[in-house]
Each structure stands twice: as C-alpha cells, then as structure tokens.
N, C-alpha and C positions, 0 to 999 in steps of 0.2 A: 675665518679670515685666512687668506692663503699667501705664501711668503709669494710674492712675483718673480722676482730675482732666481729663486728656487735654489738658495744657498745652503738650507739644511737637510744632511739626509733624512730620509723617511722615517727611518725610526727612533728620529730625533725631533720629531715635529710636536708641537703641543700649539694647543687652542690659542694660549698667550703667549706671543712673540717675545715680548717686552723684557721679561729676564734673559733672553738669551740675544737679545740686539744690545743689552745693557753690556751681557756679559762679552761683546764683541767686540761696541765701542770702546771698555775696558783695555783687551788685547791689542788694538789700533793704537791707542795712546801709548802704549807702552811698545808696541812694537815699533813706531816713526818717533820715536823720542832718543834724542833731541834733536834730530833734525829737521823737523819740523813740527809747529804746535798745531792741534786738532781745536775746530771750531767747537765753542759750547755747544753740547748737547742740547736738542727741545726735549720737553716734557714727553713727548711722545716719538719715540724711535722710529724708523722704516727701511727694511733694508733699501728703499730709493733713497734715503738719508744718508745711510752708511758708503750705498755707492757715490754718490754724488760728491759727498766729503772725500774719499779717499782719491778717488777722480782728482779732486780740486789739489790734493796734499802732493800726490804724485805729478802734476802738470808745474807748481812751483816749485818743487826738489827738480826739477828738470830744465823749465825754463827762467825764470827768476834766480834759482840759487846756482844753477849751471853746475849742479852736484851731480855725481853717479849714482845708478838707483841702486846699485851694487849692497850696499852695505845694509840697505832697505829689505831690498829683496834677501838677502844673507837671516836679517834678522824675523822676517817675515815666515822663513822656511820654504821659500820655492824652490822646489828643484832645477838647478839648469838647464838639462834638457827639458822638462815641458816649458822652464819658460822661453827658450831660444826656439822649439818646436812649435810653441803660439806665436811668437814673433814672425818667425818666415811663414807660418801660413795664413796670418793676419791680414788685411789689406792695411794698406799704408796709416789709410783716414783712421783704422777701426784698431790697432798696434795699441794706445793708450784704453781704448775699451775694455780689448782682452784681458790685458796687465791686472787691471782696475777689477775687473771678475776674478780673475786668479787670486788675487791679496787676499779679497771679501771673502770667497771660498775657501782660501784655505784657515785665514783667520776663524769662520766661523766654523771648519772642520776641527783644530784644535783644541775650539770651548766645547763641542759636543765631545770628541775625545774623552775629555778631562771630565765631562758631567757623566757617560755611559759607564767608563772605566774603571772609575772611583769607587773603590769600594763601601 
C-alpha cells in the first residue's frame, strides 16, 4: 500500500501506514487546538482523510470563524517564506490546496523526525 499524498519521506516508509497516520492525527489535534476542533477519527486512517480534514479545519478557521491562520500556521511550524512563496505561486483556486499540503507535510515530517531521531 502506497501513501498517495506522498507525505512521508522514503526512509520513513513502512508497510503499515496506520501508526504514523495515528501518530499525525495526533499532532493535528494538538496542533489546531483550540481553535478549532478536529472531526472523530475512522477506524481506519488515509492520508486522503487527513488531507480532507485539515482542508475542512483550515476553510472554517477562515471562513466561518473570520480568524487569521497566523497563529495556526505559527504553531503548525511553517516557515514564512515557503508559506508566502506557495501562496504567490499558487493559482488562486489552488492557494487553500497548497496550505492544506504544506500543514500535512510538515505535520507528518515532524512525527517521522521524532520516530528517526529518538534515540
């Protein structure tokens, strides 16, 4: 089974997804808290789950709460140049796309971090 998304690096890859989409959802919740709450998890994870959700998180911290993603993105750990350098090269439609890639990616670069690094 192959991530589709293609969120974790290579030599962070393992057969079963499932602990490390746990361990992402994890980071998400904790990273958009509290400003906004993360839907129950299914039984079974998918980084199209993951993306879809945080898609959905970042669309109402924007439109419904008319909040800055400022303090998101801050606690997320994106850098500001790539995220203002994805923004201006984005097409307009495709702007909340990117965002939504960048979070997942980095979200899930942090948990392999933390699983590689650890002694």
């Amino acid at each position: 089974m192959a991530d589709s998304l293609d969120i974790f690096p290579e030599s962070g890859v393992h057969q079963d997804f499932q602990p490390l989409y746990q361990s992402v959802y994890a980071q998400v919740k904790k990273d958009f808290h509290p400003y906004i709450m993360i839907k129950e998890a299914p039984e079974l994870l998918s980084s199209q789950w993951l993306y879809a959700e945080i898609r959905r998180m970042l669309t109402e911290v924007i439109e419904k709460q008319n909040q800055s993603l400022g303090p998101i993105i801050y606690r997320v750990d994106l850098s500001e140049k790539v995220v203002n350098r994805t923004m201006q090269s984005a097409a307009r439609a495709d702007k909340l796309d990117e965002l939504t890639l960048l979070v997942l990616r980095r979200e899930a670069q942090k948990i392999w971090i933390r699983n590689t690094l650890r002694p």
